[in-house]
N, C-alpha and C positions, 0 to 999 in steps of 0.2 A: 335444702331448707336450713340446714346447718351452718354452710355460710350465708345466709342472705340475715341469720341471725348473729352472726360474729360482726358481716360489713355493717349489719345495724348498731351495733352493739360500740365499733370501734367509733363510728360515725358523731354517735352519742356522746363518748368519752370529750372525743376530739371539740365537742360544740361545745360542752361542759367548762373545758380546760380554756377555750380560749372564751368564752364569757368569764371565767375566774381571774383570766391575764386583764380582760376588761379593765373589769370591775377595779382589781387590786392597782390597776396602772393609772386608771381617774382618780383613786385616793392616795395615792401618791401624789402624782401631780398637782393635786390641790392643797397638799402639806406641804411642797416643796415650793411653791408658788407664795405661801404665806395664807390663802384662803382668805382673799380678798376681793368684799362683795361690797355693791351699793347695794342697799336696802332703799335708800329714798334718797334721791338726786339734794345734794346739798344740805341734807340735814339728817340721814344716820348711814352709816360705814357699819361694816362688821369685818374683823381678821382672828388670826390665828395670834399666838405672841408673836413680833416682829422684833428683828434688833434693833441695834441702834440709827443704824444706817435706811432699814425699810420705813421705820417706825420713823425716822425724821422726813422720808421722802414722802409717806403716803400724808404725813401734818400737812408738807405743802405740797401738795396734787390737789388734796381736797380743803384746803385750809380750814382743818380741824381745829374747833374750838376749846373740845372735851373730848378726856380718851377715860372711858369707864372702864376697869380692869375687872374682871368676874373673876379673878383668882385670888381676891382679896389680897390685905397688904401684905407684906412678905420681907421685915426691913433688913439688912443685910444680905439678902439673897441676890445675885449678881445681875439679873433681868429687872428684877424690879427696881434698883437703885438709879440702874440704866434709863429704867421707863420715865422714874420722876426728873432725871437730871434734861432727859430730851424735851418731855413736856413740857417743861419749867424754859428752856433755852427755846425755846418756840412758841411761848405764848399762851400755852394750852392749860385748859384747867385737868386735874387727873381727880378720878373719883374711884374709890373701889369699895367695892362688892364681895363679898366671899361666897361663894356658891361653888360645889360639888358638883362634879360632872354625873355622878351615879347615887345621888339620895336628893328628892325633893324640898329644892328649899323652904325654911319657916316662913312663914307669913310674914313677919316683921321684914324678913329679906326679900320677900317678892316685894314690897309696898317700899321699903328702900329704891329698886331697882325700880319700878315702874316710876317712880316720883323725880328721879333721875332721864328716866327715857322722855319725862315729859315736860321734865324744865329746866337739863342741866344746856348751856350755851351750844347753839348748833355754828355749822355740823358737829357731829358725833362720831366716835370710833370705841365700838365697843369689842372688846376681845375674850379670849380664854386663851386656853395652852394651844387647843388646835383650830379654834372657829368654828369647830361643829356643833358642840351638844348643848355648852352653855351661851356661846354667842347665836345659835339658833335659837333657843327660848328668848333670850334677850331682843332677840329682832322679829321674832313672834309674838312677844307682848309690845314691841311697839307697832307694828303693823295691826292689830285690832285692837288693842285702847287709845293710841294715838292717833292713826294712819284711818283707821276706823273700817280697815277692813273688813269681810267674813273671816269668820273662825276659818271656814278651813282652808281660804285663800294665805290667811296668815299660818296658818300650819305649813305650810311648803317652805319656810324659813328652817324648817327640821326635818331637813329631805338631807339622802346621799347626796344630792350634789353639792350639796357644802360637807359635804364628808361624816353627816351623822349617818350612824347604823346601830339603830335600837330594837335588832333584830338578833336571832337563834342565841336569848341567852343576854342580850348585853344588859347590864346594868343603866347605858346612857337611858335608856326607854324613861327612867324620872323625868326628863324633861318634857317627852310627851305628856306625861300621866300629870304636871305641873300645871302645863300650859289648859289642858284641854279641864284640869280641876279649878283654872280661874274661868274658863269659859262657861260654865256650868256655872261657878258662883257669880257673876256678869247678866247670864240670863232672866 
């Protein structure tokens, strides 16, 4: 009885450990990839920050119109200088946003952003630092006030697979508790 609860026991560990290699190996992959998502064919994008190099290729893949920055402006600081001079040298109009990945934005910043999602020049490329938590609310409110999705079809824009986890503890969980407090004020 004794081993048949050790071989259980190890069996477990072992199932444990490689769902964790999973897990921790898809969110890698999608940080190092830039976390780059079509949200709607030709008219909204979502990434991560990209440099200079991603951020001028993916303007022309999808020939971005507007790149919304959700890390607000930032002037001196070496990405962001980067971001206005690529946008600017392509075409693109840049708009930013300052939103927190871990406290729910003020209303005057949702109704910025939303006003943004819904008449800044498409397509759109909206980002944060990694694409997960703020460019998922970002592409959750355009997917049900634009897109005119359901709620909770637009909720899957703040899924792990874009690398949000507003789970055991995490502060990103704001952008759920954002999203699903306009959907409530919406109804």
């Amino acid at each position: 009885m004794r081993q048949k609860l050790t071989r259980l026991a190890i069996i477990v560990s072992a199932l444990a450990i490689t769902i964790a290699l999973a897990v921790g190996g898809w969110a890698a992959f999608v940080q190092l990839t830039g976390n780059i998502h079509t949200v709607e064919p030709n008219k909204l994008y979502r990434s991560a920050q990209l440099d200079d190099g991603d951020l001028t290729h993916v303007i022309e893949k999808y020939k971005i119109k507007s790149v919304i920055n959700l890390r607000g402006e930032n002037p001196g600081d070496p990405w962001y200088e980067n971001e206005l001079k690529v946008t600017k040298a392509q075409g693109a109009q840049h708009f930013d946003v300052g939103i927190g990945a871990t406290s729910e934005p003020e209303p005057t910043v949702m109704r910025k952003l939303i006003t943004l999602l819904r008449t800044a020049p498409r397509p759109v490329l909206v980002h944060c630092y990694s694409g997960a938590d703020r460019s998922g609310l970002a592409a959750a409110l355009y997917e049900f006030l634009v897109n005119g999705e359901t709620a909770e079809k637009a909720s899957e824009q703040l899924s792990f697979w874009y690398g949000h986890f507003p789970w055991l503890g995490s502060r990103t969980i704001a952008m759920d508790r954002a999203f699903w407090r306009l959907v409530r004020e919406e109804r």
